[in-house]
C-alpha positions in Angstrom: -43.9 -21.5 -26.3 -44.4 -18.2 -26.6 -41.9 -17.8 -26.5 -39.5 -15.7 -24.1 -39.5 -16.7 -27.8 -37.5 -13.5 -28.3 -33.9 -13.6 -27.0 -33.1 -10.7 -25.1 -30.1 -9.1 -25.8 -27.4 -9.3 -22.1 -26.9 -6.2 -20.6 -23.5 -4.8 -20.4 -24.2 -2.8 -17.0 -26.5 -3.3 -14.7 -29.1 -0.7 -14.1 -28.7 2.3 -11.4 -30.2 1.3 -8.2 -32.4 3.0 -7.1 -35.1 3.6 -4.8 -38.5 2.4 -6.3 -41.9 1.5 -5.2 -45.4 0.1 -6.1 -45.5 -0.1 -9.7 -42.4 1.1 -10.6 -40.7 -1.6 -9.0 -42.4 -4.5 -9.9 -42.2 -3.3 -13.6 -38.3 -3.3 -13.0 -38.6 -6.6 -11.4 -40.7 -8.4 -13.6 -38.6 -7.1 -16.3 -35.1 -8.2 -13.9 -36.5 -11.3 -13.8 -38.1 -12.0 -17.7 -34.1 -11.3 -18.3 -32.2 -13.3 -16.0 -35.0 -16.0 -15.8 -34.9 -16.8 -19.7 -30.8 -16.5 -20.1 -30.0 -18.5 -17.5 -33.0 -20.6 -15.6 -35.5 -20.0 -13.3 -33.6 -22.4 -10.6 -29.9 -20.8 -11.5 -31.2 -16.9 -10.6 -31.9 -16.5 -7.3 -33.6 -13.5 -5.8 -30.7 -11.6 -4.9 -29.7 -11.3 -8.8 -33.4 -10.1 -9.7 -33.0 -7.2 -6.8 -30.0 -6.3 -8.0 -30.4 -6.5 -12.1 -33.6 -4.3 -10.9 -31.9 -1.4 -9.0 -33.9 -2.4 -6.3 -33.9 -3.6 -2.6 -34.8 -6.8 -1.4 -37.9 -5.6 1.0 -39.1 -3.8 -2.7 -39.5 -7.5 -4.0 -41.1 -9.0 -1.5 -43.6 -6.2 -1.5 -45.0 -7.1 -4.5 -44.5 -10.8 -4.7 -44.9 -12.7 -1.4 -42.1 -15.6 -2.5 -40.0 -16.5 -5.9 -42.3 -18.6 -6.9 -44.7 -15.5 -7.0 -42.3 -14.1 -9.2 -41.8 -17.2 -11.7 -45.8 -17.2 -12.0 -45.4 -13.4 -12.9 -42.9 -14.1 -15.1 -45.1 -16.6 -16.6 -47.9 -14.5 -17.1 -46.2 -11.8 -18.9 -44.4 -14.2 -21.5 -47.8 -16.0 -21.8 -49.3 -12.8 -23.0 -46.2 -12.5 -25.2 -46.5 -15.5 -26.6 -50.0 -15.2 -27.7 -49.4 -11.9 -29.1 -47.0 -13.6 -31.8 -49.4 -16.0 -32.1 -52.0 -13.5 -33.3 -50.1 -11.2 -35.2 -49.1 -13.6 -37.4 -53.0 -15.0 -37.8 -53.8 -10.9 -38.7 -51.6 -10.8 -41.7 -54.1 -12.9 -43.6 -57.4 -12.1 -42.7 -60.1 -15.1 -43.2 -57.6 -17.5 -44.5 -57.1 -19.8 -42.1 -54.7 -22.4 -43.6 -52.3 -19.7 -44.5 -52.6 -18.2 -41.4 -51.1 -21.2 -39.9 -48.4 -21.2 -42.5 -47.4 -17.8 -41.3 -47.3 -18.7 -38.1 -44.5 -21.0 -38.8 -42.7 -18.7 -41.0 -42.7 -16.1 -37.8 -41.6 -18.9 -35.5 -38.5 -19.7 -37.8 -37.8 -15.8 -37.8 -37.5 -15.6 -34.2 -36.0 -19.3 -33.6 -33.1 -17.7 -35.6 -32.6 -14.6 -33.8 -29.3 -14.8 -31.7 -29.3 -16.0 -28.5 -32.2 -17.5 -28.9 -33.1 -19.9 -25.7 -36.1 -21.4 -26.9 -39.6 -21.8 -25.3 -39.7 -20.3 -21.6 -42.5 -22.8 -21.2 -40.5 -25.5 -22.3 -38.0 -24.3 -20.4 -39.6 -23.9 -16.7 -41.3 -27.4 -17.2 -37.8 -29.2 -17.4 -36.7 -26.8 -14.5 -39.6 -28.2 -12.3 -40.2 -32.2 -12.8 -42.9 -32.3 -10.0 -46.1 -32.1 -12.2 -48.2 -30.7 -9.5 -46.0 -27.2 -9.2 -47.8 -24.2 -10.1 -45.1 -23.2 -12.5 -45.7 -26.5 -14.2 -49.5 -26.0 -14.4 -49.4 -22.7 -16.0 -47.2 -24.2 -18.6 -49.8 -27.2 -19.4 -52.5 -24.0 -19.7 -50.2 -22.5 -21.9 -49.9 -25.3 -24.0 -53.4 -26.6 -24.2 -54.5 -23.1 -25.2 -51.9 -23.4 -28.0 -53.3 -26.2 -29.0 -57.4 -25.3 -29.2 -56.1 -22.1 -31.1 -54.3 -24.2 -33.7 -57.1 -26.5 -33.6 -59.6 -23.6 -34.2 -58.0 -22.8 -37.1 -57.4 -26.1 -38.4 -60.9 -26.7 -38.2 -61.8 -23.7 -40.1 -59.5 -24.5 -42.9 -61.4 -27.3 -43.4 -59.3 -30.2 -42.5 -60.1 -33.6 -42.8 -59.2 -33.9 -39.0 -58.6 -30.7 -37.2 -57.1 -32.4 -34.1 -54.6 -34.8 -35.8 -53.7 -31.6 -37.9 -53.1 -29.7 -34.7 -51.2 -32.6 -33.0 -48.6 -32.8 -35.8 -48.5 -29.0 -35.8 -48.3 -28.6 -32.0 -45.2 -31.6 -32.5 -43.2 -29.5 -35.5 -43.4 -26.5 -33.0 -41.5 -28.2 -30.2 -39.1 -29.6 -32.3 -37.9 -26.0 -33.5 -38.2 -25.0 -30.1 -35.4 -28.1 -29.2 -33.6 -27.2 -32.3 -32.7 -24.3 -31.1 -30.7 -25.6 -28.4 -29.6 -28.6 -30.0 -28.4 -27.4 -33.2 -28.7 -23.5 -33.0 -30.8 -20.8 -33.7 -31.6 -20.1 -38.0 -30.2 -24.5 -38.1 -31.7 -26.5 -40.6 -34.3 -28.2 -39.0 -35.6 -24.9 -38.2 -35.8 -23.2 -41.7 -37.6 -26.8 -42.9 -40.3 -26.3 -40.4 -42.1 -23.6 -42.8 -41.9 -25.7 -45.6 -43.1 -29.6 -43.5 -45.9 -27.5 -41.8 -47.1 -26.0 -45.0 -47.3 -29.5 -46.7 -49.0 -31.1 -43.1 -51.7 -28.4 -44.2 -52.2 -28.7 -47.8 -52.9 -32.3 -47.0 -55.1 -32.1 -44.4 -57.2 -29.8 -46.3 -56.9 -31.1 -49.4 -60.4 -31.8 -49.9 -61.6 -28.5 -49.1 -58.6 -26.8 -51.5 -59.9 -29.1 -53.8 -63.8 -27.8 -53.7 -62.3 -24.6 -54.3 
């Protein structure tokens, strides 16, 4: 969900290890981890591939993060401010026009939904890696998402929809179906490139009475 929603590219060596500290190395581990944690699973990467994809020693990790689960929060964090990043960007390139600002925002997601090796949401992803509702992993996931969803609501409401909330619900619905597109049928499939297209006619309908003031 946001979406790593950027597939990162795998790295043909592994970097020089070295001897870091402080910042230094928690910027190579978070960035060890975003990696390995996206391509492969939180659960499948243990902490001994983060230290060494970092160039760091273990005793450096647990410096700056007391456990792995410290880490996946981490993680968590900086794809969250990712995430909203795209989100935005895509609401600047139309300034004061809400309902196309949402269309853009699909048309961004169905760029980077086709990039290859795509692996989908990492929200999506950590919340099937962790069943127990209760983790923290899991909750910083549902935060992710609601705020997803009173941003979309925001601007549904300012487009002047009918029913901002049922807009977003069927919006926040077409996203996680390109996000399980992308694994089911590939990145740049189908169902992906007709998500553009079905969110722009959700829209247009929704705030058909306000177009129609217009």
């Amino acid at each position: 969900m946001s979406e790593r929603e950027t597939a990162t590219p795998a790295r043909a060596t592994r970097r020089a290890r070295t001897q870091t500290a402080g910042p230094q190395a928690q910027e190579h581990l978070l960035q060890a981890a975003g990696e390995l944690f996206y391509e492969e699973g939180v659960r499948a990467v243990g902490v001994d591939a983060v230290v060494e994809r970092a160039g760091v020693n273990k005793m450096s990790l647990y410096r700056q993060f007391s456990s792995k689960d410290d880490l996946v929060l981490a993680y968590l964090e900086r794809k969250d401010t990712q995430f909203f990043g795209y989100v935005e960007a895509s609401v600047a390139k139309h300034p004061g026009e809400p309902a196309r600002q949402l269309v853009q925002y699909f048309d961004d997601l169905a760029v980077r939904a086709s990039n290859e090796g795509y692996r989908g949401c990492p929200f999506v992803n950590v919340a099937v890696e962790f069943p127990d509702a209760s983790h923290a992993a899991r909750r910083f996931v549902a935060g992710n998402k609601a705020r997803l969803m009173a941003r979309i609501t925001a601007l549904a409401t300012e487009a002047g929809a009918d029913d901002p909330v049922a807009l977003a619900n069927g919006l926040g619905l077409l996203i996680e179906g390109v996000y399980a597109a992308s694994q089911t049928y590939g990145p740049g499939c189908g169902p992906i490139l007709a998500a553009p297209r079905v969110a722009a006619q959700l829209i247009a309908a929704a705030c058909s009475k306000t177009a129609g003031a217009n």
